[in-house]
N, C-alpha and C positions, 0 to 999 in steps of 0.2 A: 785621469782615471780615478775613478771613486777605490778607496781602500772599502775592508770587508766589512765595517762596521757601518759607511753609511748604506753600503746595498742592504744590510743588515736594517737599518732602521728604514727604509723606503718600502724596503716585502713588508717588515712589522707594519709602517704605517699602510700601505695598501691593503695588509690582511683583516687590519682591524677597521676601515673605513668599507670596507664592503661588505665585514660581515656583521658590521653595525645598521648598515643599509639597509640589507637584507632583515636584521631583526625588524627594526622598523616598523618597515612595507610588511613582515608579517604578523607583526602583532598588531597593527592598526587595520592593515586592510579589511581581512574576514570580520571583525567585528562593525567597522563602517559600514559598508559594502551589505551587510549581511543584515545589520538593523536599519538598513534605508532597503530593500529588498522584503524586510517583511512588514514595516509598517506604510511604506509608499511604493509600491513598485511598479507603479506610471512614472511617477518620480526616478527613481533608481535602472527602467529602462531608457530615460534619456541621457542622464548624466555620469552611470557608472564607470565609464573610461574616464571621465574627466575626475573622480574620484583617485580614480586609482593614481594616475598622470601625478596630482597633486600632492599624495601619501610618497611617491616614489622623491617626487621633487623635494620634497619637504625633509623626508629622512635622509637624501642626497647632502642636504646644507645640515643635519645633524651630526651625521656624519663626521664633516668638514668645522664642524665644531668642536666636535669632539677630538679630534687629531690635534686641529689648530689649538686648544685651550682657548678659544672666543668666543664672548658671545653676544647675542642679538638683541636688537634695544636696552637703551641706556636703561642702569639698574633703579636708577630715583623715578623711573614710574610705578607705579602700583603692577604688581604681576599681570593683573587682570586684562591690566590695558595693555601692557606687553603683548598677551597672549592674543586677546581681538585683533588688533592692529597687523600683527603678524599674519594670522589665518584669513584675515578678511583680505590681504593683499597677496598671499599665495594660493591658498584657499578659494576663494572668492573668484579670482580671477578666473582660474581653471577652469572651471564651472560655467562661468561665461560663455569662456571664448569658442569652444568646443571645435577649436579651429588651428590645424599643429604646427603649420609652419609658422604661421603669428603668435600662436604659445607657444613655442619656443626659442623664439625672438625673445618677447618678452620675457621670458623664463630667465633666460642670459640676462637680460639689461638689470633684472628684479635681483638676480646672482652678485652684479656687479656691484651695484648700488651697495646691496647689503654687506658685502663682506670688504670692501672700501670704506665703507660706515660702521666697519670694525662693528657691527651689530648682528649677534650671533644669539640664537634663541638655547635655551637650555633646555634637556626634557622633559621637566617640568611642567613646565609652559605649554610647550609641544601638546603634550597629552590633553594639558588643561585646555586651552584655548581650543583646540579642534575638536572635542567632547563636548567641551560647552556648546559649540554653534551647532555641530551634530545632533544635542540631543535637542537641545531648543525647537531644531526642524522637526525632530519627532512628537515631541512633546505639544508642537500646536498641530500636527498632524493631528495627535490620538485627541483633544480638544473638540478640534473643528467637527470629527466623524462623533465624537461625546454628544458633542451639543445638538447635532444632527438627529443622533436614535434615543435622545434621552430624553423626549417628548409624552406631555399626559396620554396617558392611553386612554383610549374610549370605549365603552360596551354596546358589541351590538347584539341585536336578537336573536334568538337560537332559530338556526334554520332559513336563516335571510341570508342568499348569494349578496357578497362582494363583489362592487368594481372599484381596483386602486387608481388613482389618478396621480403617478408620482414622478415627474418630470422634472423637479430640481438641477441645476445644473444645461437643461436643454429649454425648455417653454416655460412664462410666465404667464399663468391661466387668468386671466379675470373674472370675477363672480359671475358675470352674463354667460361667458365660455365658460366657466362649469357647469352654470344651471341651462345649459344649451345639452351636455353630456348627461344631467340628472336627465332632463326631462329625455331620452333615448332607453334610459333601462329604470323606468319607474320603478321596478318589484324589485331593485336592488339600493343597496346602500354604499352611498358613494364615500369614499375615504380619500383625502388628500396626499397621506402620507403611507406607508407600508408602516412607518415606526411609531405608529397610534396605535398597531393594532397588538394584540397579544398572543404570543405566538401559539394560545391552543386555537385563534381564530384562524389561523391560516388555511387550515382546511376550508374551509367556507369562501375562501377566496376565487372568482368565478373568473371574473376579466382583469386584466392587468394592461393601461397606457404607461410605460415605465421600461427603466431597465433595471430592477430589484438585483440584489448580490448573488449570484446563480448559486451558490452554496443554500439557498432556501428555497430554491423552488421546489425541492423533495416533498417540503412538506407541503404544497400546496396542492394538495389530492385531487379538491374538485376543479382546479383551471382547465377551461376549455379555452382560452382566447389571450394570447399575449401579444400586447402590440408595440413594436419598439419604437422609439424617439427618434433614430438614424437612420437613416437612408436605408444603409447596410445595417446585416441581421447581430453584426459583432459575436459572433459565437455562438448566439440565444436560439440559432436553428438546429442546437446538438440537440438530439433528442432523447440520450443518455441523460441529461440534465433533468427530466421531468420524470415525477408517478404515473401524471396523467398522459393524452397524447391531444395539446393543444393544437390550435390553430396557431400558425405565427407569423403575423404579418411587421412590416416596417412604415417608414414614413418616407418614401419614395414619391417625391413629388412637391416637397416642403422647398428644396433647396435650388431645382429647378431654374426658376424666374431668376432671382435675383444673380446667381453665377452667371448664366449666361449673358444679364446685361454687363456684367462686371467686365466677363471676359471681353468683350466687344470693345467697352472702356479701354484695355489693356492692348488689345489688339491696335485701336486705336490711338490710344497716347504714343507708344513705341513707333507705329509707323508713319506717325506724323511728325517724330520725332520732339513732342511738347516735354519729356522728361528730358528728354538730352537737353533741349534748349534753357528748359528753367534751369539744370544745374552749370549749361555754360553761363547764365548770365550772371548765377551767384558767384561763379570762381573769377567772374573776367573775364572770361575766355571769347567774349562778344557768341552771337546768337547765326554763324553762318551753315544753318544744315539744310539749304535748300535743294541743295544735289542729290539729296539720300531721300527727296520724298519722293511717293506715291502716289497711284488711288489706291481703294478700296475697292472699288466697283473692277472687276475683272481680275481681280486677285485671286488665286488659287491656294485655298483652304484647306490642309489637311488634319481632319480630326480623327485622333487618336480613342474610341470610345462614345456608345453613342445609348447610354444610357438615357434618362428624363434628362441627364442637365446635357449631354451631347446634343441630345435632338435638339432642344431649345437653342443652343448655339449654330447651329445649322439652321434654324429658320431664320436665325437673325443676320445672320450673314448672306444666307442666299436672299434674303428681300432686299440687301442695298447692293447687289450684281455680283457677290462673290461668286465663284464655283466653289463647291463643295464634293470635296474625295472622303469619304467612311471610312474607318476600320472598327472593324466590331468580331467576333468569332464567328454568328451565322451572317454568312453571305446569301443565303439562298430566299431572303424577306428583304423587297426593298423598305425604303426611308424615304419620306420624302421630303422636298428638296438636299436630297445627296444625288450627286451625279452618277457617280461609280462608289462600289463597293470594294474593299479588299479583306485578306483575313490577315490575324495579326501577322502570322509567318511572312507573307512578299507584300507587305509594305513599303519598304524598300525600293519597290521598282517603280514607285512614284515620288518614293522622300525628294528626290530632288529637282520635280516640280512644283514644291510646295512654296511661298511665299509666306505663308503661314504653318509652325506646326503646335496645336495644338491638344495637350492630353488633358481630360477627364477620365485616368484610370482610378479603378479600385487598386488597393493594396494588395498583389498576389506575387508568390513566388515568378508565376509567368511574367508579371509587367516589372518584374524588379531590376534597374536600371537599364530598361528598355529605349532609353536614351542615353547613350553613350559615346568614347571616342571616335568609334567608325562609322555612328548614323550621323553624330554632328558634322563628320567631315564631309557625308553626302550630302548634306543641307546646301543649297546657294548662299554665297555668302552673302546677299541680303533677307537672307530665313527670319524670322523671329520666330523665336520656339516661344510659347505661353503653359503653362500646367498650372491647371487646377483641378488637379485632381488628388492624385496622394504623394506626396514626396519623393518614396522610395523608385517611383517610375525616371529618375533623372540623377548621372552620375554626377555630382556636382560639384568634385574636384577635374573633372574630365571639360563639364562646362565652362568653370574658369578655365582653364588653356585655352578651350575654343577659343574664348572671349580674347583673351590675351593675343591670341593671334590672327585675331579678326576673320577667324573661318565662319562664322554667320552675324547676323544684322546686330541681331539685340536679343534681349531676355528678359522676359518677367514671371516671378514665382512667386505664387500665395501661396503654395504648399512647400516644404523645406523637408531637410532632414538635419536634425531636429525640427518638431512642426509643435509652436513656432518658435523661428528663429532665435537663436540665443542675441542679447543684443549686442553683442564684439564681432559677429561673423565677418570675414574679410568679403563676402557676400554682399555684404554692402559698400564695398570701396568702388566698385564697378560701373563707368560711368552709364554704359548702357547695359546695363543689370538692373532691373525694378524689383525688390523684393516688398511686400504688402502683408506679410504675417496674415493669412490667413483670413481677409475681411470679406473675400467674393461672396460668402454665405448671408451675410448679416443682411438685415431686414426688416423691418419692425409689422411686416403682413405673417413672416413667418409663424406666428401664431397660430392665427386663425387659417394660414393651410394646412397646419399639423392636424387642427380640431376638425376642420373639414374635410383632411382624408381620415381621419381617424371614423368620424360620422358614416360617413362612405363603405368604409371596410366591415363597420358595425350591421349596414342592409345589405351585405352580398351574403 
């Protein structure tokens, strides 16, 4: 039995190792957390658990430093490198993996190493090293957006409607495809960029191909015409957002062709089983998956979504003898080549005659993980589910078990959550898992369908 003095020192060392912890994680987190939220926060809505995860971890081993009296990397390094070295392997990782039973695997092994290697980090460092690479991210954040709006400006004529042409980031326009959109609005003056112009021109601003920072569109008085770059309206059909009352069209129809041949690809790898086979021959494993094949032809196809790129994947399927089963909200307009229709609510009462299930959802509260543990367990266990459509629509810790317990065929995902994939995801350990980050879009015609509905939408 412990006398009173070491219980004595165990509560002291417990009281002061957690509420070292706790300082920590509060004086690091809000300020992390808070200055990646206001300078990146595309950035900071993918990765801020993985922040926090890493600040908790980190002041976890300070802590443990601080009670032990050790500390982390040998002192004849220069601090600097101390302080990298440390962040970039607890830090760094985190961020990665975005995947918790594998981070915390590793988290342990990274634990053990370190305090076996009597290499114990001091505060110091702590602060130093994890500020440094924090602000580095920001500091080329506020750069790259610098370099971006800190363009010559141009003067244009008093009374001459603008059309912006600012697609950065989505289309690379070629001279020909600009001077394809001059010649459409001759009486206006065409600008490449939004940050050429000067912001008393914005009024004058008439049409807009672009997704400009909605915080400006106030000033844009006389816009009658905005045309977004994405499929989807991304927010820009609030109409709180405008002085004026634009027209607002999208680019529905760019992404089309090339997903659906993708999908088909995918449809096809998995159930010919060519992914499983190339990675049995790299492990050894020899090439026997004769038993698990198919056709195609008389396979039953359930598509989840039947937007431009659904339809297109529904023609391609039903032209090499699939059937095809719908789901879309109105049931009451056929499709054609879809056999039957359903609404999203009883779909269900066909999930498990599908051989295929396929989504092309948007991102909406309704489709949010609209695949889940109780549709995958209706799936046939030779299902292959495919999504390419938005991440959120597939639970995909629910999907690993599927996987794990062989209650459907196989899987392939272009869309993730995180989209795209961090590269640690245990996502990928999966033999018949295909994950593809995201590539069913790519295309090098996409251009000139952007230009060509965008022309289109210009004579309606």
């Amino acid at each position: 039995m412990m006398n009173n003095k070491k219980w004595f020192d165990l509560i002291s060392t417990s009281v002061v190792f957690v509420t070292y912890t706790l300082f920590c994680v509060g004086i690091t987190a809000p300020i992390a957390c808070g200055l990646c939220y206001v300078v990146a926060p595309e950035w900071f809505s993918n990765t801020w658990l993985g922040i926090l995860i890493s600040i908790v971890c980190i002041s976890i081993l300070l802590a443990i430093s601080k009670v032990s009296r050790r500390h982390l990397i040998p002192a004849s390094l220069p601090p600097i490198i101390r302080a990298f070295f440390f962040w970039v392997t607890v830090y760094g990782w985190s961020l990665l993996r975005n995947d918790f039973p594998s981070l915390g695997i590793f988290l342990i092994f990274l634990f053990i190493f370190l305090y076996m290697s009597q290499l114990m980090v001091d505060r110091i460092e702590f602060l130093s090293g994890g500020y440094i690479l924090l602000l580095g991210k920001v500091c080329l954040r506020i750069l790259t957006e610098y370099k971006r709006r800190n363009v010559q400006k141009i003067s244009v004529p008093k009374d001459v409607p603008i059309v912006i042409i600012d697609t950065s980031g989505w289309y690379d326009f070629s001279e020909s495809q600009m001077k394809d959109i001059g010649e459409r609005f001759p009486n206006h003056v065409l600008v490449d960029s939004l940050w050429k112009l000067r912001a008393d021109d914005y009024p004058k601003i008439d049409i807009i191909f672009g997704a400009p920072p909605k915080s400006l569109l106030k000033m844009m008085s006389s816009l009658s015409w905005i045309h977004i770059p994405s499929s989807g309206m991304n927010g820009y059909d609030d109409s709180s957002l405008y002085s004026s009352a634009p027209r607002i069209t999208s680019s529905t129809g760019v992404y089309g062709v090339p997903i659906a041949e993708y999908t088909l690809a995918l449809m096809l790898t998995m159930s010919k089983r060519i992914y499983t086979a190339s990675l049995n021959n790299k492990c050894g494993y020899g090439n026997d998956v004769r038993h698990s094949l198919g056709d195609f032809q008389g396979a039953t196809v359930l598509l989840l979504g039947l937007g431009d790129i659904g339809k297109n994947i529904a023609t391609r399927c039903a032209s090499l003898g699939a059937n095809v089963i719908g789901v879309k909200r109105n049931t009451s307009e056929p499709v054609s080549c879809v056999s039957v229709l359903y609404s999203i609510d009883n779909f269900d009462e066909v999930l498990y005659l599908a051989d295929f299930v396929v989504l092309c959802l948007p991102a909406t509260p309704e489709t949010d993980h609209i695949i889940n543990a109780s549709r995958l367990k209706q799936m046939k266990s030779t299902a292959i589910l495919i999504n390419v459509g938005r991440g959120n629509a597939v639970n995909q810790s629910d999907l690993k078990d599927s996987l794990r317990r062989n209650e459907i065929g196989a899987a392939a995902l272009d869309v993730t959550t995180p989209d795209p994939l961090l590269p640690f995801s245990s996502l990928f350990k999966y033999r018949d898992l295909l994950c593809t980050l995201h590539h069913s879009s790519i295309s090098k015609t996409n251009t000139q369908r952007a230009v060509d509905i965008f022309l289109r939408c210009a004579d309606e």
